[in-house]
C-alpha positions as CSV (number, residue, x, y, z in Angstrom):
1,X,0.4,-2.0,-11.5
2,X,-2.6,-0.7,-13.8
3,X,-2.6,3.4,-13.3
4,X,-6.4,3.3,-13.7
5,X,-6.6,0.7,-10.6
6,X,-4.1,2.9,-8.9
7,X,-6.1,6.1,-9.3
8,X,-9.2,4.2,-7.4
9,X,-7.4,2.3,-4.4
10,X,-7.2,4.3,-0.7
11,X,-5.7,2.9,2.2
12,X,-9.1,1.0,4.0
13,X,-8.1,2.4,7.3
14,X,-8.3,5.8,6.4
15,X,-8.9,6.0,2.5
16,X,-6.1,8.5,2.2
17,X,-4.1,8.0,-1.1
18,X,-1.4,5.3,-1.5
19,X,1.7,5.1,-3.0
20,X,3.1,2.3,-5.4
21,X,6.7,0.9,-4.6
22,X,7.3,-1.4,-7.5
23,X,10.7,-2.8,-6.1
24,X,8.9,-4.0,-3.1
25,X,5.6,-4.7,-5.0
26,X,3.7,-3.2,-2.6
27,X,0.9,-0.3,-1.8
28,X,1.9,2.1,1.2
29,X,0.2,4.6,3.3
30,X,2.1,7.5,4.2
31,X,-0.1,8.7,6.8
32,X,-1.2,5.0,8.6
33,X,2.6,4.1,7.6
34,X,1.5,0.2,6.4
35,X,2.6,-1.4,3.2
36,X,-0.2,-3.8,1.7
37,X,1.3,-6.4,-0.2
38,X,0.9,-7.2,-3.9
39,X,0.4,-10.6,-4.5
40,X,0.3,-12.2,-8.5
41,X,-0.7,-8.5,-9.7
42,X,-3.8,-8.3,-7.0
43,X,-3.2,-5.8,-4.0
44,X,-4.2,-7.4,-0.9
45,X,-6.1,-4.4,0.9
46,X,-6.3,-6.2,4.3
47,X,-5.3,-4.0,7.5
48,X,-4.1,-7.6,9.1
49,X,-1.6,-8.5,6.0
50,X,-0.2,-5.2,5.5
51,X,3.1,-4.6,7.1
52,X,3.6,-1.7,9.5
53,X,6.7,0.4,8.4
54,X,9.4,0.6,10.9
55,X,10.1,4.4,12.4
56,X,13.7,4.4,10.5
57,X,11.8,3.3,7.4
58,X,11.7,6.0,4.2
59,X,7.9,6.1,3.0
């Protein structure tokens, strides 16, 4: 994941800051707890196709 394109990208629920989990390849939201899923190298900001974090589930 580019740092520059990093640095720009905010959650589009509630444009707080995300957080890049390169095992999972994914972006998550602390706050909103969802994980948006990186797919070929493009992060796919859609609320519908991120994946809500379970309760037990370190962010």
């Amino acid at each position: 994941m580019d740092a520059k394109l990093l640095d720009i990208l905010v959650c589009p629920v509630c444009k707080g800051p995300l957080v890049f989990k390169k095992e999972a390849q994914e972006l998550v939201c602390k706050p909103c707890r969802l994980a948006y899923p990186i797919r070929d190298g493009i992060p796919v900001m859609l609320e519908e196709e991120a994946r809500r974090l379970a309760d037990t589930e370190e962010v």
